[in-house]
mmCIF file as Biopython writes it, N, C-alpha, C and O atoms, coordinates in Angstrom:
data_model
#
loop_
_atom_site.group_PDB
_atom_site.id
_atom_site.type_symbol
_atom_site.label_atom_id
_atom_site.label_alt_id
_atom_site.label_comp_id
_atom_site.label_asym_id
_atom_site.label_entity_id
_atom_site.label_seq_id
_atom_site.pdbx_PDB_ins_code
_atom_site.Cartn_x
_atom_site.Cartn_y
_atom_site.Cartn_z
_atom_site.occupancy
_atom_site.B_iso_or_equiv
_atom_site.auth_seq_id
_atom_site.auth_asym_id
_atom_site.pdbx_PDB_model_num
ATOM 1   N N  . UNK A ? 1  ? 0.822  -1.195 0.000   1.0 0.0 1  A 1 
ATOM 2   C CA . UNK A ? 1  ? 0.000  0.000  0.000   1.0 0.0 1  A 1 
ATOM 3   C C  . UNK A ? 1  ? 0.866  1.259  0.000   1.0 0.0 1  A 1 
ATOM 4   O O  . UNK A ? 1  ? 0.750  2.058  -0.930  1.0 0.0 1  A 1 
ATOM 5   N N  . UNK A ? 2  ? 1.569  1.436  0.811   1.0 0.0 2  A 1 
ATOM 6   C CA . UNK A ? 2  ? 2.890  2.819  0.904   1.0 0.0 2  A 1 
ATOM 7   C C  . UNK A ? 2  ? 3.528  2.490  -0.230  1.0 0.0 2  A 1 
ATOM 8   O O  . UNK A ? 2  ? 3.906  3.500  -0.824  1.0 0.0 2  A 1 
ATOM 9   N N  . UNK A ? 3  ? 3.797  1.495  -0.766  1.0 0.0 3  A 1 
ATOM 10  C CA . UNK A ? 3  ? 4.633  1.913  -2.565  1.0 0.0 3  A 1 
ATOM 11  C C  . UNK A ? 3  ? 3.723  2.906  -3.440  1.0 0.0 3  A 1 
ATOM 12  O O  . UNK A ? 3  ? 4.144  3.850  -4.108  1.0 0.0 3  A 1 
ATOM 13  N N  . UNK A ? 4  ? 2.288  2.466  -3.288  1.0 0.0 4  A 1 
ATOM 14  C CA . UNK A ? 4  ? 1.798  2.675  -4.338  1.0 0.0 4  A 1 
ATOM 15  C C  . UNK A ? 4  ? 1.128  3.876  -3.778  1.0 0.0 4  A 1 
ATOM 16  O O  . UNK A ? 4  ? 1.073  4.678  -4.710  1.0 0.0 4  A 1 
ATOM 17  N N  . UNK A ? 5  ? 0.555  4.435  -2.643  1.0 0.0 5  A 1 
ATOM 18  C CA . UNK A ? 5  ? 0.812  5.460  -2.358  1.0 0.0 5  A 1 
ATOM 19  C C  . UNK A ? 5  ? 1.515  6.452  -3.049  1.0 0.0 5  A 1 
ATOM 20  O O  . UNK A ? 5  ? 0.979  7.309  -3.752  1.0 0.0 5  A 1 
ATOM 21  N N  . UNK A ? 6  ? 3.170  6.292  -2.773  1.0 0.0 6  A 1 
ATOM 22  C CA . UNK A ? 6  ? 4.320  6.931  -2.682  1.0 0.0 6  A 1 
ATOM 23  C C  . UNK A ? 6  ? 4.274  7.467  -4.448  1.0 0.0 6  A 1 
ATOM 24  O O  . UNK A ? 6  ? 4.262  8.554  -5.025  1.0 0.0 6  A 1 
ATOM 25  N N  . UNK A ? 7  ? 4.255  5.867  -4.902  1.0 0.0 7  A 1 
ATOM 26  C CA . UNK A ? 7  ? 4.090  6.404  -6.869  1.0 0.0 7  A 1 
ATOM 27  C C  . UNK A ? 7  ? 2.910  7.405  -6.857  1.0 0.0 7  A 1 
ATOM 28  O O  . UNK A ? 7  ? 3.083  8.516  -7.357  1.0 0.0 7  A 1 
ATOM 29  N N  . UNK A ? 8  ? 1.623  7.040  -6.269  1.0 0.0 8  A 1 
ATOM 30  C CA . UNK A ? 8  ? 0.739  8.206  -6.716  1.0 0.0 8  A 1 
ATOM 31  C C  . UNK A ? 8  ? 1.257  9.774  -6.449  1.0 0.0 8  A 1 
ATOM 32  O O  . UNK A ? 8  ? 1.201  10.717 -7.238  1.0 0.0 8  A 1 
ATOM 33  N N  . UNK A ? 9  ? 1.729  9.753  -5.212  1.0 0.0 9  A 1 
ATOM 34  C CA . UNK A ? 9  ? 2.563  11.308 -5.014  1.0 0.0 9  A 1 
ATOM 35  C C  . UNK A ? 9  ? 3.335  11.704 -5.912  1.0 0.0 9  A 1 
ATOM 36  O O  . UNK A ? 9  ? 3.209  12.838 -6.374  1.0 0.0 9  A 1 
ATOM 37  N N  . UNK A ? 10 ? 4.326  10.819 -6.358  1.0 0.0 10 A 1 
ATOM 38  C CA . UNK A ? 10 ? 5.454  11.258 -7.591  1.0 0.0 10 A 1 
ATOM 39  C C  . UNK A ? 10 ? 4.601  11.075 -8.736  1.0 0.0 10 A 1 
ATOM 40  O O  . UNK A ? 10 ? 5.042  11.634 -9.740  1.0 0.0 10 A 1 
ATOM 41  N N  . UNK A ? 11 ? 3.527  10.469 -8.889  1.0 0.0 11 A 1 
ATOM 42  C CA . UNK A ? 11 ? 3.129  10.741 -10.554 1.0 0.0 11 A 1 
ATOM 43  C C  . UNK A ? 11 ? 2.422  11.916 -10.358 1.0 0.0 11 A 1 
ATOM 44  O O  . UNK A ? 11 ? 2.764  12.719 -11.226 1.0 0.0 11 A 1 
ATOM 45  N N  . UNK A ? 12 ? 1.248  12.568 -9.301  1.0 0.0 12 A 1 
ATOM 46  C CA . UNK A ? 12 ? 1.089  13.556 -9.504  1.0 0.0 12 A 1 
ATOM 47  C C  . UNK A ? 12 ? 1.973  14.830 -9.239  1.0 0.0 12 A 1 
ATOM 48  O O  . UNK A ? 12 ? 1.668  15.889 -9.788  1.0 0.0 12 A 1 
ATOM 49  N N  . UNK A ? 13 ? 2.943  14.754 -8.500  1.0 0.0 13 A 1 
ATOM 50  C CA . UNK A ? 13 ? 4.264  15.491 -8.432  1.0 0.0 13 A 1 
ATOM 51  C C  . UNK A ? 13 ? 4.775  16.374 -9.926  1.0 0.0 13 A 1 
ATOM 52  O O  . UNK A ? 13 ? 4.827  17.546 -10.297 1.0 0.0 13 A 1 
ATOM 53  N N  . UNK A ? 14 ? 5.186  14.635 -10.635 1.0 0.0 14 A 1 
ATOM 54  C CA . UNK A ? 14 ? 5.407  14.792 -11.971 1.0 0.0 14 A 1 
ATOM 55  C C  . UNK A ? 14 ? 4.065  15.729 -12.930 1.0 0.0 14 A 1 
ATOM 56  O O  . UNK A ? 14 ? 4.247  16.848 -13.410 1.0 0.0 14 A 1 
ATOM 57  N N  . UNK A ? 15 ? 3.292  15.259 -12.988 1.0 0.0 15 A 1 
ATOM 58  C CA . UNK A ? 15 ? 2.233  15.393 -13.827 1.0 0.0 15 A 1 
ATOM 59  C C  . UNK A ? 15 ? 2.020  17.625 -13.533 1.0 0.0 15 A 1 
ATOM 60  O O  . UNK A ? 15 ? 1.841  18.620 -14.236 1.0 0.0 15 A 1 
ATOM 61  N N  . UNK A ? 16 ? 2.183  17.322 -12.244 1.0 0.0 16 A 1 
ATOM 62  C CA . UNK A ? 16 ? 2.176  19.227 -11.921 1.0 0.0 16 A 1 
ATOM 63  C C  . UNK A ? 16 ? 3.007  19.821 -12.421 1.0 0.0 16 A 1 
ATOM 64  O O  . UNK A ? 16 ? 2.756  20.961 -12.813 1.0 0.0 16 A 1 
ATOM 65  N N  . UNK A ? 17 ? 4.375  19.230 -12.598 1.0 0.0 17 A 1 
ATOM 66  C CA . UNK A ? 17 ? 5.695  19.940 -13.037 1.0 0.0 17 A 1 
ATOM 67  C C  . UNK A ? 17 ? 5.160  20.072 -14.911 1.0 0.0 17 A 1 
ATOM 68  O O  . UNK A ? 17 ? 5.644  20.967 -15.604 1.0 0.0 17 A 1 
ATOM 69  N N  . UNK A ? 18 ? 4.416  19.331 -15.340 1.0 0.0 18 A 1 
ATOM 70  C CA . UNK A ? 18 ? 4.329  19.209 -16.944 1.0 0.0 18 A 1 
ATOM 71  C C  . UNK A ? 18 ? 3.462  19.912 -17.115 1.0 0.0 18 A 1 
ATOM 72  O O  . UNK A ? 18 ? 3.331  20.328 -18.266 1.0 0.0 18 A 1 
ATOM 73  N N  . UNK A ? 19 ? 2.322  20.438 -15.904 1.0 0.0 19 A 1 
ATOM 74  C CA . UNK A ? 19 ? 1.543  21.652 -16.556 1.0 0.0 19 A 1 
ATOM 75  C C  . UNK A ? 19 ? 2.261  23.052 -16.013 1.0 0.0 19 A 1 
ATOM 76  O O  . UNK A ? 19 ? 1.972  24.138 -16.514 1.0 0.0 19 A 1 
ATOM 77  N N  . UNK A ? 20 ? 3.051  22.936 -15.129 1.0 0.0 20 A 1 
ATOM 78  C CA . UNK A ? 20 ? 3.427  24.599 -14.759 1.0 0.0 20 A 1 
ATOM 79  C C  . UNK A ? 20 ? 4.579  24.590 -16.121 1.0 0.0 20 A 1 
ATOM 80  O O  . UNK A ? 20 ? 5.077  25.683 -16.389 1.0 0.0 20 A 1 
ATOM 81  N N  . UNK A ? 21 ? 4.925  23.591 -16.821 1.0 0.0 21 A 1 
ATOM 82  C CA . UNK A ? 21 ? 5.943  23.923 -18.136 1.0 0.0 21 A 1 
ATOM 83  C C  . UNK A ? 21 ? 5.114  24.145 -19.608 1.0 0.0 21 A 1 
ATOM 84  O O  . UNK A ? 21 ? 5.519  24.450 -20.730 1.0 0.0 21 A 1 
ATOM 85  N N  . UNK A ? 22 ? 3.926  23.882 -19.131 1.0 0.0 22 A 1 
ATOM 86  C CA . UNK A ? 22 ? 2.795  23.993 -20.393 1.0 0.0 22 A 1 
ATOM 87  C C  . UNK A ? 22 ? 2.223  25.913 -19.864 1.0 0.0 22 A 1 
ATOM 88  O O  . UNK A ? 22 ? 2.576  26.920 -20.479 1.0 0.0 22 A 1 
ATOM 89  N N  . UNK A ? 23 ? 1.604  25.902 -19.018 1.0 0.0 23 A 1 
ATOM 90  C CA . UNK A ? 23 ? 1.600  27.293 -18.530 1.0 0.0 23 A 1 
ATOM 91  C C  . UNK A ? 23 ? 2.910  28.136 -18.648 1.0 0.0 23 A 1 
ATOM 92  O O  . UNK A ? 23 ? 2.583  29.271 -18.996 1.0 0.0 23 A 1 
ATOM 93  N N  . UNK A ? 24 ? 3.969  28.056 -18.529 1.0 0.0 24 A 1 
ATOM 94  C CA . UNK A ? 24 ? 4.665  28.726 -17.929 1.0 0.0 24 A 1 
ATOM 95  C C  . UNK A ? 24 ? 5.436  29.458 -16.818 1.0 0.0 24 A 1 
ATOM 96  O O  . UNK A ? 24 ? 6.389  30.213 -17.008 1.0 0.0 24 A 1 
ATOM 97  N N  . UNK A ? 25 ? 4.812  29.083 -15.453 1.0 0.0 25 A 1 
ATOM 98  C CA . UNK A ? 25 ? 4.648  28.665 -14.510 1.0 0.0 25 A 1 
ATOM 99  C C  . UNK A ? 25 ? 5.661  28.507 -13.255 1.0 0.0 25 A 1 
ATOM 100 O O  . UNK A ? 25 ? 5.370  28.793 -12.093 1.0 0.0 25 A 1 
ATOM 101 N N  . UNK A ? 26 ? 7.366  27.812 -13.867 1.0 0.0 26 A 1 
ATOM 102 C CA . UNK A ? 26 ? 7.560  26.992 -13.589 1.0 0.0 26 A 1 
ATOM 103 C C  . UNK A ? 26 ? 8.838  27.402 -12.797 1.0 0.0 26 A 1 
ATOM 104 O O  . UNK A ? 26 ? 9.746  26.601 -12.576 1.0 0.0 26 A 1 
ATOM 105 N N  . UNK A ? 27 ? 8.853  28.808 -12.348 1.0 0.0 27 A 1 
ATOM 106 C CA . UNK A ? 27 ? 9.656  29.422 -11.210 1.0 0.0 27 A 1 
ATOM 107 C C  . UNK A ? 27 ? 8.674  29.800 -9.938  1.0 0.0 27 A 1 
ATOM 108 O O  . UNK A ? 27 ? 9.024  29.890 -8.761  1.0 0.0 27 A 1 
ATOM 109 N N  . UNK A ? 28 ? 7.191  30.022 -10.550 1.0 0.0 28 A 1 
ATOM 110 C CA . UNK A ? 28 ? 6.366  29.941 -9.294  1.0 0.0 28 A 1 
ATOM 111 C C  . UNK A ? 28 ? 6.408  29.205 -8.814  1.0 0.0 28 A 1 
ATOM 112 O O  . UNK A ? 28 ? 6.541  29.254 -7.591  1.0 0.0 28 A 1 
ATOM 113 N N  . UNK A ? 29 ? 6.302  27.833 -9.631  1.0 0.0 29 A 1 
ATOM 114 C CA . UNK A ? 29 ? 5.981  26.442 -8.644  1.0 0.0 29 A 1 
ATOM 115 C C  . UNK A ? 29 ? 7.143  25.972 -8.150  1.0 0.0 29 A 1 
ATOM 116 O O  . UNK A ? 29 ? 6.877  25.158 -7.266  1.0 0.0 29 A 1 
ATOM 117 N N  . UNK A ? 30 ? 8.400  26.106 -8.311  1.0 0.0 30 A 1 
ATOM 118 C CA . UNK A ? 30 ? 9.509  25.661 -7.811  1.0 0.0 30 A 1 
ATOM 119 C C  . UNK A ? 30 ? 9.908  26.965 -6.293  1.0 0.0 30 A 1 
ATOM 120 O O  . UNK A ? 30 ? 10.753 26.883 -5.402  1.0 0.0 30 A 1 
ATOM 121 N N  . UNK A ? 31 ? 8.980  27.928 -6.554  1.0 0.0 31 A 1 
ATOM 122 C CA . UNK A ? 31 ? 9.034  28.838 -5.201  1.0 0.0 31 A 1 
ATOM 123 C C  . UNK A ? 31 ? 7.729  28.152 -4.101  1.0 0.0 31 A 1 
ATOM 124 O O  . UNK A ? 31 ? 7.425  28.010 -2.916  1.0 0.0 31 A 1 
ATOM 125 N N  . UNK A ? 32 ? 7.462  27.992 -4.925  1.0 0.0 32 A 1 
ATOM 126 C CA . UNK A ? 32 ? 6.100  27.123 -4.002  1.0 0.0 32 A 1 
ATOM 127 C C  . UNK A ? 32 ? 6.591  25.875 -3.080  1.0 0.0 32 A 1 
ATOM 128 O O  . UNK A ? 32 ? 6.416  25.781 -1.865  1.0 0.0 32 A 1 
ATOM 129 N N  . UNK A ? 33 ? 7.218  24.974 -3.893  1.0 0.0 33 A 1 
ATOM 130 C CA . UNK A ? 33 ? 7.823  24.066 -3.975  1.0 0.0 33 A 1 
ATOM 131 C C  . UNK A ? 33 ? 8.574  23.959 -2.789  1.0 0.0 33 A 1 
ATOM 132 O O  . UNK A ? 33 ? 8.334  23.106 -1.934  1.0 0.0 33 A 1 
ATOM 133 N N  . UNK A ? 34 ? 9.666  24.973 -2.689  1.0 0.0 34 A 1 
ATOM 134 C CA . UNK A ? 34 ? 10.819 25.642 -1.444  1.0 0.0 34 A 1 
ATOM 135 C C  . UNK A ? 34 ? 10.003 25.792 -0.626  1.0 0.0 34 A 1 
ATOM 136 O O  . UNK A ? 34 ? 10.391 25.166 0.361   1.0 0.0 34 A 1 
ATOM 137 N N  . UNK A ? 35 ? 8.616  26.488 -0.329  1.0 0.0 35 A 1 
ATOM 138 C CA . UNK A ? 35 ? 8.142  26.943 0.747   1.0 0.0 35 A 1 
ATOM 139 C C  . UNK A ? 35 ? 7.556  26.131 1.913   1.0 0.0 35 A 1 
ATOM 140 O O  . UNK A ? 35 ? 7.452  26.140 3.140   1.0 0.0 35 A 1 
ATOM 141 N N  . UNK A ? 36 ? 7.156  25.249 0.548   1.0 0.0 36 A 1 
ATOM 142 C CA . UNK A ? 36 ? 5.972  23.905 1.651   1.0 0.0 36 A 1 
ATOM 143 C C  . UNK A ? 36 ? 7.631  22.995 2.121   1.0 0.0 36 A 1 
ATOM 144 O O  . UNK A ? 36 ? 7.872  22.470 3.208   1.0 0.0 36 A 1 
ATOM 145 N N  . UNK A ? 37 ? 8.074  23.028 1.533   1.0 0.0 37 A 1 
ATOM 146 C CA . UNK A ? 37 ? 9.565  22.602 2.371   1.0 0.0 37 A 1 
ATOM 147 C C  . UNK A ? 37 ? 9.647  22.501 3.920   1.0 0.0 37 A 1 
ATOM 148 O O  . UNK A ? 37 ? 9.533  21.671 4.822   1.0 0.0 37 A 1 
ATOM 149 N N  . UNK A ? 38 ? 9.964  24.090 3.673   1.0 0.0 38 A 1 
ATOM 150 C CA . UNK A ? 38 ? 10.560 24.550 4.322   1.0 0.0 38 A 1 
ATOM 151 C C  . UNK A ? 38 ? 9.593  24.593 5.783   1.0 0.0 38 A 1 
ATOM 152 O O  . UNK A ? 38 ? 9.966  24.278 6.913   1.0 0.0 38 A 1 
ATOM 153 N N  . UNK A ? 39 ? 8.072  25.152 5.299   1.0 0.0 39 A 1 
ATOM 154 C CA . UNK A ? 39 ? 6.777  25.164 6.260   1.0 0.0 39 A 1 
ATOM 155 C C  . UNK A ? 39 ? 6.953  23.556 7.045   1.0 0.0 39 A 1 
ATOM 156 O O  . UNK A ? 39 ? 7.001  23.271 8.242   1.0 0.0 39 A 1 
ATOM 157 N N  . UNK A ? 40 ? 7.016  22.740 5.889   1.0 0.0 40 A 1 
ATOM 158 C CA . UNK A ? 40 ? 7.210  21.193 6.716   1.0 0.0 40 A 1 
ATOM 159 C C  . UNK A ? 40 ? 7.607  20.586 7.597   1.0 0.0 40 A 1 
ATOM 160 O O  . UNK A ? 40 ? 7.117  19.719 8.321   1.0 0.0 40 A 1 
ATOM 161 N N  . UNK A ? 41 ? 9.432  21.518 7.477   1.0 0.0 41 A 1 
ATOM 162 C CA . UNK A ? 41 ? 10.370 20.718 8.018   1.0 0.0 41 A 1 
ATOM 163 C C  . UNK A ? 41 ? 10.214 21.616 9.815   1.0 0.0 41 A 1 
ATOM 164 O O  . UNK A ? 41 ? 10.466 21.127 10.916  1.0 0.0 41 A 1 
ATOM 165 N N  . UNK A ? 42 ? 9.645  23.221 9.427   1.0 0.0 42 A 1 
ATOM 166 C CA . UNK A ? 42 ? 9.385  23.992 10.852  1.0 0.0 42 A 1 
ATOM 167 C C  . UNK A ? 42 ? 8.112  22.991 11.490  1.0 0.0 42 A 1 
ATOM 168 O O  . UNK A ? 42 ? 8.118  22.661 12.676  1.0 0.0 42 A 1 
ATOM 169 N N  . UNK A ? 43 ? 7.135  22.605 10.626  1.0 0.0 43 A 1 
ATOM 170 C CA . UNK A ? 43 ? 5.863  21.989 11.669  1.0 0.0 43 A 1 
ATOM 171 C C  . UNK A ? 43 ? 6.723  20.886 12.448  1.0 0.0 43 A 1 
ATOM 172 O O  . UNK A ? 43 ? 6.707  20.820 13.678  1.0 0.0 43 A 1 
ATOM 173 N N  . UNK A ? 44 ? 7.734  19.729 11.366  1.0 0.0 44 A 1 
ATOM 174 C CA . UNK A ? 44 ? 8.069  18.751 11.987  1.0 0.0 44 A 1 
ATOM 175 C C  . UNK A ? 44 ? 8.992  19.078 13.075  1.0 0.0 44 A 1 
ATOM 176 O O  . UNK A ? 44 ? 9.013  18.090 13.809  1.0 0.0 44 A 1 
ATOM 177 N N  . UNK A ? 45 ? 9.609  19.804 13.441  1.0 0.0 45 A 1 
ATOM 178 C CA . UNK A ? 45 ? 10.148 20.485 14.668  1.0 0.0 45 A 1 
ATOM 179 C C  . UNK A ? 45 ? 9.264  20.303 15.636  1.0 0.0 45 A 1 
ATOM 180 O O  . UNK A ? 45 ? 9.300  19.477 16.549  1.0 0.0 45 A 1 
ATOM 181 N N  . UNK A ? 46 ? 8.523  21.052 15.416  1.0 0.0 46 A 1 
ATOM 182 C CA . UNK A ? 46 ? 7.494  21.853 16.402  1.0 0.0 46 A 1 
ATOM 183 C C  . UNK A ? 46 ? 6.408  20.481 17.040  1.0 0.0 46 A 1 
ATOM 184 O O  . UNK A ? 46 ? 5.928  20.472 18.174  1.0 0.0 46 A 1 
ATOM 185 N N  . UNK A ? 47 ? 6.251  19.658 16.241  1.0 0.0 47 A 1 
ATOM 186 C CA . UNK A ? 47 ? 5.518  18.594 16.557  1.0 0.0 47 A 1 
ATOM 187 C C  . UNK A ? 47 ? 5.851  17.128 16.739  1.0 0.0 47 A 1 
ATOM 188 O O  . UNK A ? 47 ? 5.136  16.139 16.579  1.0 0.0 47 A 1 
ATOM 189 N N  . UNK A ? 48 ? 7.268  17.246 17.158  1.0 0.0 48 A 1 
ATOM 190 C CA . UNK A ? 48 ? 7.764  15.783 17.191  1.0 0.0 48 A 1 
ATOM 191 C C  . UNK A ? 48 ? 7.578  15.270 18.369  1.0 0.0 48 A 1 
ATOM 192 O O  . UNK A ? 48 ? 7.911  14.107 18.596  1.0 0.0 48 A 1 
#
């Protein structure tokens, strides 16, 4: 179940990166990208 999970995340991962390159997009979403990072790695601090 967590493999296939995991592929669904990276195919839609993937599949987002091929429309912000069809839009144009594709420094927003890589700022986006950095942020939820970064937001992540502060919650996982904060909540371990």
């Amino acid at each position: 179940m967590n493999k296939t999970r995991s592929f669904l995340y990276w195919l839609a991962r993937l599949l987002g990166d091929i429309n912000a390159v069809k839009r144009g997009s594709v420094g927003q979403r890589i700022a986006r990208r950095a942020a939820g990072k970064i937001t992540g790695r502060a919650f996982r601090r904060w909540f371990k």
